[in-house]
Structure formats: structure tokens, C-alpha cells
Residue, then its C-alpha position, 0 to 999 in steps of 0.5 A: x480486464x473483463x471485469x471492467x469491459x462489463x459495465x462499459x458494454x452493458x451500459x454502452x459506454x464509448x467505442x464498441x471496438x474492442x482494441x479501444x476499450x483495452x487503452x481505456x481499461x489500461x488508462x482506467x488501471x493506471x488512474x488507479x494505481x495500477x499497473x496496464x497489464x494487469x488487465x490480463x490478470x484474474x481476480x485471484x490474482x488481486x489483493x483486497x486493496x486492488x481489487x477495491x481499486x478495479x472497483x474504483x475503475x469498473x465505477x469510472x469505466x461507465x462515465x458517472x456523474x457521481x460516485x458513491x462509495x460506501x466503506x471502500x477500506x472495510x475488511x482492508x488491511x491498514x497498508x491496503x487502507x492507505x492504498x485505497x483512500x490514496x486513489x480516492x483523494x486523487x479522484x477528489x483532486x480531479x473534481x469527480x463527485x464522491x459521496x463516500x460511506x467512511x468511519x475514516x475520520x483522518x480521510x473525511x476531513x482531509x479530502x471531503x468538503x462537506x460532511x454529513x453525521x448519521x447515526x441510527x438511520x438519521x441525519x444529526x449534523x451537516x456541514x464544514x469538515x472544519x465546523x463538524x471536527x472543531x464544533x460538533x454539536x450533538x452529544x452523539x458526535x461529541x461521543x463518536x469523535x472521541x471514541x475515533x480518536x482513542x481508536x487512532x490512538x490506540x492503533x499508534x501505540x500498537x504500530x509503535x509497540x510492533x515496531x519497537x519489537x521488530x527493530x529488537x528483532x532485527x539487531x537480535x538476528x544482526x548480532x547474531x549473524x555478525x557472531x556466526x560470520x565474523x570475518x578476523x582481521x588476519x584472516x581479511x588481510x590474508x584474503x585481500x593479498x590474493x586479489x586478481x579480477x578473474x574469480x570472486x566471492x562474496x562475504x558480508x559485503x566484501x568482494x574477494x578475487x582469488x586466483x588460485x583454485x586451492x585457495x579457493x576451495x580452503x575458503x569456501x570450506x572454512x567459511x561455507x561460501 
């Protein structure tokens, strides 16, 4: 919380109380997507996609008139990404002025309503998201909204890639499982006569209430409960 308390003292920002400023940094962590007591939390405690919201809040802490994010998801994981630009467009959707850095097309012409296309330290485009996505004028963007769209494209087909083996996997290990753990139907049967409420064990989803201790052990030795 500290972190966040910095710029609201230095910048005397609100109450000098202290128990003040903690509602509002917890006010600030939940805006974000954050839980309130993380504010007893330390830095490395924080994955990259919270530590760029506590940057979000250590930047609404102090009151701005504007907000100026420049490449807010860099060196971010993808799902850390979404986590980033979630709390962004909910920031847009409270009508805070953001003028954001982004190579985040998909974001840009959800949430901003005006863009402005730079390359090479100078202004080529300015406009409606619908205009500049639709209609880009200059050779330059034509050349950027492609090279974007092969990139997202590209990461789709390697999402879709890594699903498809994690799926194969996953039936893999459940095939295998199912094979090392198969209960027969003689031996469920048998188990499901010794019903009673005062002792149980659990094997692939199936409760069995035992009341005899033998039997208990017998089971446990045959099936490694």
C-alpha cells in the first residue's frame, strides 16, 4: 500500500489521515481488480499483470486529469495482457481521459475513440477508429494493419495448436489413470453390499462405507487407497 500512499502524500493529494488513505488505496486495489488486503502485500509478492494495475491505481491515487499509459501489457504474458487492458477499458467506461502508447489493435479500436498513427517519430493518420481500421490511408499503416493481423492470427493458430496437445494430453493421462484404477463390476458390487455410514473411502468418485475394519484394510491393500 505504501507504494501507492507515496504519490498521494508527496503531491498532497486528500486527507493526511492515515486511516483515510488506507480506505482509499483499498478503494483504489478494488477498482482495479484487486483484492483490499493485498495493500499489506510486497512488491514481490505481485505478478507483472498486478503490478501494472497498482500502477494503474498509484496513477488514479493523485486525481489526473489525464492518464498517460505508454505500452501498459509490454513484456506481459498473453493472460496477464487481458487482465491489463480489462481494467483499462473499465477505466475508459468511467470516462477517465487515457492517452495510451499500444501495438494492442484489438484494444485500440474497441475502447479509443480517436487514434492517432505514428511511425518513425511522426504523425501519418489521425482519426475514428472505424476510418483508420476501415480506410487507412498511408502505405505505411495499410503495411502495419497487416503485419498486425498475421501476427493475431499467427498467435490464434498457435493457441489453437497448444490446446490441441493439451487436450490429447489430458485424454492420454485419463486413459491411462482410468486403466491403472479400474474398479470391475464384481468388485463394485461387492463393495456397495458393505454399505453403513460410519466409515468411508473414496475411489474415482465413488464413496464406499465400510463397517467392517478387515474389510477395510483388504481394500485399502488391494486398491492403494
Amino acid at each position: 500500500g505504501e507504494i501507492i500512499r507515496e504519490g498521494m502524500i508527496s503531491l498532497k493529494v486528500g486527507s493526511k489521515d492515515r486511516a483515510i488513505q488506507d480506505k482509499r488505496i483499498k478503494e483504489l486495489l478494488v477498482e482495479v481488480g484487486l483484492e483490499p488486503f493485498y495493500i499489506e502485500r510486497y512488491p514481490h509478492e505481485f505478478s507483472g499483470g498486478q503490478r501494472q494495475r497498482i500502477g494503474i491505481a498509484r496513477a488514479l491515487a493523485v486525481e489526473p486529469e489525464l492518464i498517460i499509459c505508454d505500452e501498459p501489457t509490454s513484456a506481459l504474458d498473453p493472460e496477464m495482457i487481458g487482465e491489463v487492458l480489462d481494467v483499462m477499458k473499465s477505466l475508459a467506461d468511467e470516462n477517465y481521459t487515457i492517452v495510451c502508447v499500444t501495438h494492442e489493435m484489438g484494444f485500440a479500436k474497441e475502447v479509443a475513440n480517436r487514434i492517432v498513427f505514428m511511425s518513425d517519430g511522426m504523425i501519418l493518420e489521425e482519426g475514428t477508429p472505424k476510418d483508420f481500421f476501415t480506410h487507412p490511408k498511408t502505405k505505411r499503416a495499410k503495411e502495419f494493419l497487416s503485419e498486425n493481423e498475421y501476427r493475431r492470427l499467427e498467435d490464434l493458430r498457435k493457441k489453437k495448436r497448444l490446446e490441441k496437445n493439451e487436450k490429447k494430453e489430458k485424454e492420454e493421462l485419463e486413459k491411462k489413470f482410468s486403466s491403472l484404477y479400474e474398479f470391475h463390476l464384481s468388485e463394485v458390487s461387492r463393495v456397495l453390499n458393505l454399505f453403513l455410514d460410519k466409515t468411508k473411502l473414496k475411489k474415482d468418485g465413488i464413496w464406499l462405507k465400510i463397517n467392517e475394519e478387515k474389510e477395510i484394510e483388504e481394500l485399502a491393500n488391494e486398491y492403494d487407497f
